[in-house]
C-alpha positions as CSV (number, residue, x, y, z in Angstrom):
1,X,-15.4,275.6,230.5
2,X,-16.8,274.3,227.0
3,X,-17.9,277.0,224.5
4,X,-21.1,276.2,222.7
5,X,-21.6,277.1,218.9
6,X,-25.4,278.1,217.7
7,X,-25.5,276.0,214.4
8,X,-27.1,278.4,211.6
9,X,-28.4,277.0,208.1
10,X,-25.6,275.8,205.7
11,X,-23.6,275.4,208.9
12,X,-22.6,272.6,211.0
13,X,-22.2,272.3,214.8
14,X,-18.9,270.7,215.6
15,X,-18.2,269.8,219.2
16,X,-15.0,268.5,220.9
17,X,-15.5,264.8,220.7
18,X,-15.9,263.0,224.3
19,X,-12.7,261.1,225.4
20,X,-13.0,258.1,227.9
21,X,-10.8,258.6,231.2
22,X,-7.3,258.9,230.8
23,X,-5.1,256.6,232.4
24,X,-2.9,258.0,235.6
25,X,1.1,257.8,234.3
26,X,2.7,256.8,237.0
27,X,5.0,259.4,238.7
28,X,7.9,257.2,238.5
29,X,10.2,256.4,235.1
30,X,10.2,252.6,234.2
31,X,13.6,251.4,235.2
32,X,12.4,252.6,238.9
33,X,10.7,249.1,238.7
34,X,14.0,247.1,237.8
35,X,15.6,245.8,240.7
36,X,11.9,244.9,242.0
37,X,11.6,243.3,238.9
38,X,14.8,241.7,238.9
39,X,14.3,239.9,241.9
40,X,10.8,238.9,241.8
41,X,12.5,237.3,238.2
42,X,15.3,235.9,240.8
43,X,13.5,234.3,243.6
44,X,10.1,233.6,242.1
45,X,9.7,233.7,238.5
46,X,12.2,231.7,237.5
47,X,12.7,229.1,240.2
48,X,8.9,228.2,239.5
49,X,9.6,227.8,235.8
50,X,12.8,225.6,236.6
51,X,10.2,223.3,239.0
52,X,7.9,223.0,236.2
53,X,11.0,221.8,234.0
54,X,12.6,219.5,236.8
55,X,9.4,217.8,237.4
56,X,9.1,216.4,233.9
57,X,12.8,214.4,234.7
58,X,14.7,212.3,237.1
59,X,17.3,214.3,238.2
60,X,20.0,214.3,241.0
61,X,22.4,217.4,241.8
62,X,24.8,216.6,238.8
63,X,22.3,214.5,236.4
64,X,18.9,215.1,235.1
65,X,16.8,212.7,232.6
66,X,14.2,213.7,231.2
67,X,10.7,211.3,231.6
68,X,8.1,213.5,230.7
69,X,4.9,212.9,232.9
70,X,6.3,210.1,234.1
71,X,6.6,211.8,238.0
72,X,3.2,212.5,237.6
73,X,1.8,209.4,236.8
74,X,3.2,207.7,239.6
75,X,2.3,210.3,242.2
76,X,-1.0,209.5,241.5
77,X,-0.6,205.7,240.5
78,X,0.8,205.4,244.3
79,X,-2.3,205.0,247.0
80,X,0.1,206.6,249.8
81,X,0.6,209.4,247.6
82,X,-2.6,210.2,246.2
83,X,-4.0,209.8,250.5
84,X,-1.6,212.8,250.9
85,X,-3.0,214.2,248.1
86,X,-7.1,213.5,249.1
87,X,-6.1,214.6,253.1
88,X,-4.6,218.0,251.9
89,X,-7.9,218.8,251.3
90,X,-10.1,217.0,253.8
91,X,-7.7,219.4,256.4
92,X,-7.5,222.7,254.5
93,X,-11.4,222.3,254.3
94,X,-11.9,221.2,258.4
95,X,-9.4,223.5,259.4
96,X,-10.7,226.8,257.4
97,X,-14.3,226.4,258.2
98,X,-13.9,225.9,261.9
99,X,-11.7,229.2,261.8
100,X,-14.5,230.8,259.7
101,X,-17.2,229.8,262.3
102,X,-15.1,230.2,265.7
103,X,-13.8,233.5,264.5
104,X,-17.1,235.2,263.6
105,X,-18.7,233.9,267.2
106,X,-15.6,234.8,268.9
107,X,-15.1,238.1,266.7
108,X,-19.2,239.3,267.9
109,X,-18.1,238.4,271.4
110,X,-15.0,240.0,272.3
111,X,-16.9,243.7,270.5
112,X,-19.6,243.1,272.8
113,X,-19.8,245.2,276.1
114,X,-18.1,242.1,278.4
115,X,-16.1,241.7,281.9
116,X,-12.5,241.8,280.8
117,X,-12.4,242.0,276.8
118,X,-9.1,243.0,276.8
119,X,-7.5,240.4,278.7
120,X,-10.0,237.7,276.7
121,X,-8.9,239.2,273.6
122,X,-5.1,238.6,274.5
123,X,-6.0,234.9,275.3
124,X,-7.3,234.6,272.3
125,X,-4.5,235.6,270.1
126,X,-1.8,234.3,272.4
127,X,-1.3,231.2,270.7
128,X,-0.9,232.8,267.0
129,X,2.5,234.1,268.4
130,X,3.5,230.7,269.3
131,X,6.4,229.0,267.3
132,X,4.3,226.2,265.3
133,X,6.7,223.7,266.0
134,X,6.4,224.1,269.4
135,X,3.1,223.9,269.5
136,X,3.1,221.0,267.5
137,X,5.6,219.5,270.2
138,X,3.7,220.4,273.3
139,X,0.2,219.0,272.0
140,X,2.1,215.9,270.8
141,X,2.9,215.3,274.6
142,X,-0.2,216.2,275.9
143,X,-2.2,213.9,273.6
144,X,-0.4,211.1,274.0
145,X,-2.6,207.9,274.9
146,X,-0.8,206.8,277.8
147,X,1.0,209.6,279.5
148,X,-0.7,212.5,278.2
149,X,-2.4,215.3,279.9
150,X,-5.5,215.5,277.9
151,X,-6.1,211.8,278.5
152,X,-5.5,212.0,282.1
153,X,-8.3,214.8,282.9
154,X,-10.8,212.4,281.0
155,X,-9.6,209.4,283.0
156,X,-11.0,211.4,285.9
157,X,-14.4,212.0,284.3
158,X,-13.9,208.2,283.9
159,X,-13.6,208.7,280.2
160,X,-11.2,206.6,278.2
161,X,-9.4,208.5,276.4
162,X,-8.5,207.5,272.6
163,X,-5.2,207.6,270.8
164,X,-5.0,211.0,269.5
165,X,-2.0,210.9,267.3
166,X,-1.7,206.5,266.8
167,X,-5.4,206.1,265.7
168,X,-5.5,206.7,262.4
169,X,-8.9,207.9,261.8
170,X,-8.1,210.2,264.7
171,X,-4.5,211.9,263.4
172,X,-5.4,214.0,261.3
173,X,-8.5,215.4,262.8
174,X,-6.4,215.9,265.9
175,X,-3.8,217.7,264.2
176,X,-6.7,219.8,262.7
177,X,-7.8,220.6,266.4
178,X,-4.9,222.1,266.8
179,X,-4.6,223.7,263.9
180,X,-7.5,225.9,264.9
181,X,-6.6,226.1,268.4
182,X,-3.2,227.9,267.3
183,X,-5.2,229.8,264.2
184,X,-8.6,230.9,265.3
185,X,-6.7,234.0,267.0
186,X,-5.9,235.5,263.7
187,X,-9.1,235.2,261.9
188,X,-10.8,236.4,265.4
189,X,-9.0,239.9,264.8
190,X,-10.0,240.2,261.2
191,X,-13.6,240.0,262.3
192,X,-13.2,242.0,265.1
193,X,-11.3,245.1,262.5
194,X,-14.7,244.1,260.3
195,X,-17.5,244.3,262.7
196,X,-16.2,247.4,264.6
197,X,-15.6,249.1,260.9
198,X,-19.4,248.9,260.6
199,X,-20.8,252.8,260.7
200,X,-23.2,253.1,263.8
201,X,-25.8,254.2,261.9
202,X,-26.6,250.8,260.5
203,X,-27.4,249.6,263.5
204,X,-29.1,252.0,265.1
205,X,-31.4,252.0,261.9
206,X,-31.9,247.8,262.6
207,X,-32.7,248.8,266.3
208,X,-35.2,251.7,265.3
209,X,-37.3,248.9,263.2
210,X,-37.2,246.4,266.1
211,X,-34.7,244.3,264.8
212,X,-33.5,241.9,267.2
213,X,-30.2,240.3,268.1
214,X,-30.3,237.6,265.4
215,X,-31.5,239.9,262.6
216,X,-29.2,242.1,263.7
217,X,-26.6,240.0,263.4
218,X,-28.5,238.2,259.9
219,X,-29.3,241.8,258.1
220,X,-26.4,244.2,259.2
221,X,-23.3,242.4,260.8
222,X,-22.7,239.3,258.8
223,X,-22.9,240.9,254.8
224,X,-21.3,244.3,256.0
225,X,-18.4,241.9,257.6
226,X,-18.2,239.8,254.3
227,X,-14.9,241.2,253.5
228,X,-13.5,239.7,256.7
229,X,-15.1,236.6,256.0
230,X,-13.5,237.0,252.8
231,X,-10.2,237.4,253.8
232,X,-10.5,234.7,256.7
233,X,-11.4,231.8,254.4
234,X,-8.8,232.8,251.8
235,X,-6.0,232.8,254.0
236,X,-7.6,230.3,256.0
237,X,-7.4,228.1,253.4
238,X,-4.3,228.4,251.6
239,X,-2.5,227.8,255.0
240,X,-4.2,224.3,255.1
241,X,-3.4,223.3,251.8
242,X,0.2,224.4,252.2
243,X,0.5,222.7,255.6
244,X,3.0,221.0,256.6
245,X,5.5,222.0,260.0
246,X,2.3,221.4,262.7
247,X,2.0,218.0,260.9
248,X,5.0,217.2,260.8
249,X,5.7,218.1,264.3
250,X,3.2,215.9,265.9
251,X,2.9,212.8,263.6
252,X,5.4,213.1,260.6
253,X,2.7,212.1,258.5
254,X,1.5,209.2,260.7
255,X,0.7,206.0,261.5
256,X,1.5,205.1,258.3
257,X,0.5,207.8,255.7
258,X,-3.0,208.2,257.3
259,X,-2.0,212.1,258.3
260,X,0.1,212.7,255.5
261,X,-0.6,216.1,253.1
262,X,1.2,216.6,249.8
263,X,3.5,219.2,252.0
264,X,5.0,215.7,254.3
265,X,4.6,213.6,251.2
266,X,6.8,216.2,249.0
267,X,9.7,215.9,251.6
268,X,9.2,212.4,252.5
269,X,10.2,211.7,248.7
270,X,13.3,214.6,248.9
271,X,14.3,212.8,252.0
272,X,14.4,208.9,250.4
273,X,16.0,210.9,247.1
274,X,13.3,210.7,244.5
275,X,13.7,214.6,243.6
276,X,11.9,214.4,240.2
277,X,8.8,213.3,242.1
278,X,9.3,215.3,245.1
279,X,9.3,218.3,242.6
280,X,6.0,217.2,240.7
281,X,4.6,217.2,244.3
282,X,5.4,220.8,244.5
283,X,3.9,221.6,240.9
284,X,0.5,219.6,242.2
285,X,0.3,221.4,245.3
286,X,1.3,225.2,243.5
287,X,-1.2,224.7,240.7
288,X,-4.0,222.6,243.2
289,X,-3.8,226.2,245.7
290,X,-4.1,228.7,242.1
291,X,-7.0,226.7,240.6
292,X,-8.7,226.9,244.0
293,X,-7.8,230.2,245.2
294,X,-8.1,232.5,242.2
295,X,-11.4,231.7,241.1
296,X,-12.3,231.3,244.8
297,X,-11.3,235.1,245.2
298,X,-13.5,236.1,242.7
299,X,-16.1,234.7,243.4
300,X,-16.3,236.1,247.4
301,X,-15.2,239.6,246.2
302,X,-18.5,239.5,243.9
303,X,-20.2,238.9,247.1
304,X,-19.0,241.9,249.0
305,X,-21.6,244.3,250.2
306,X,-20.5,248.4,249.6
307,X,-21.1,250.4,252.6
């Protein structure tokens, strides 16, 4: 409890000075930290500072020269590189907005009062337990032009169906399709954890103004879910830009390089034995996903609503 002072003439009043809030030492001594530190240092510090290194040279197992930018400037000289480049994006964008809007719909549905939730809610997130390679190799047969499945059922609407994985303006959106198919469980659950965190009161105060479904859903549900949202888009889209086993799976980057990412063009170029360029490929794709995702994190967590 402070003491106060009364200040008389020829006196002065002196008063503890205020301190700002001390910072919480942790409980544990620093070399508790070590071997964490050690092999974060190991496996992730400093084989990301030897990338950045190996990507300025042309280097084998036993030989390295060194050719400054010179991996750079051909990854992006190259058109079939720079399309790997320019679909990386064109995906991680297709495939993390459809999981945005598919999981929010499919999020309010499955905490709604419905006929069999829980079995609905199993079917949903079935597929995000699937192996993605064998995913990738069951849609592959099912969408193939001539013997496929898919194109089958149209033929019976007397549809004709296209070449899902050999068009190329079709590949890559395909692959997308599945994509979703195989990811939309995940980001359904999140929004399910965020709408049914909500405190009741919110909406019985909506339904005690006369708000109706869609304002309901407009005022209350979608800003006091933002952190799901949140968390949906930036996982969503770090997984497409770092795609690569579904895509490689179904069409190895094809026909041509028309479905290629910077993921199937990084190992096409280890696999042919250019492993200077295949490792400036991995420096584009590692600084491409922090430029987008750190400010991108930001910039939703500004945007989160306090309950």
């Amino acid at each position: 409890m402070a003491t106060t002072t009364s200040a008389t003439p020829g006196t002065t009043s002196t008063a503890p000075a205020h301190r700002g809030p001390r910072r919480r030492r942790s409980p544990y001594p620093g070399w508790f930290y070590a071997p964490a530190a050690v092999v974060y240092g190991l496996l992730f510090l400093i084989p990301t500072l030897l990338s950045f290194y190996f990507a300025l040279t042309r280097w084998t197992i036993f030989t390295s020269e060194f050719i400054g930018f010179g991996n750079f400037t051909q990854f992006f000289s190259e058109p079939a590189l720079t399309k790997g480049f320019v679909n990386t994006f064109v995906y991680a964008i297709i495939t993390s907005g459809a999981k945005v809007v598919l999981g929010l719909g499919l999020g309010l549905l499955l905490t709604s009062q419905i006929v069999g939730r829980g079995f609905l809610r199993a079917v949903v997130f079935f597929p995000v337990l699937v192996s993605t390679v064998g995913v990738g190799i069951t849609f592959q047969v099912l969408m193939n032009p001539t013997k496929g499945a898919i194109n089958a059922a149209l033929g019976v609407l007397g549809i004709d169906g296209p070449g899902w994985l050999t068009n190329p303006d079709l590949a890559l959106f395909s692959v997308a399709m599945v994509d979703v198919w195989k990811g939309v469980g995940l980001a359904t659950l999140i929004y399910m954890a965020g709408i049914v965190s909500i405190p009741k009161e919110y909406y019985e105060a909506a339904k005690m103004d006369g708000a109706g479904s869609w304002t309901l859903f407009r005022n209350v549900i979608f800003p006091l879910s933002w952190p799901a949202t949140s968390t949906v888009i930036t996982l969503s889209l770090i997984g497409g830009l770092r795609s690569f086993d579904l895509i490689w799976a179904m069409t190895k980057g094809g026909p041509g390089f028309t479905s290629d990412v910077i993921a199937s063009v990084i190992y096409k170029q280890y696999q042919a034995g250019f492993y200077g360029l295949s490792t400036a490929g991995n420096v584009i794709l590692f600084v491409a996903v922090t430029a987008i995702v750190f400010p991108l994190t930001r910039f939703l967590a500004r945007k989160e609503v306090d309950l």
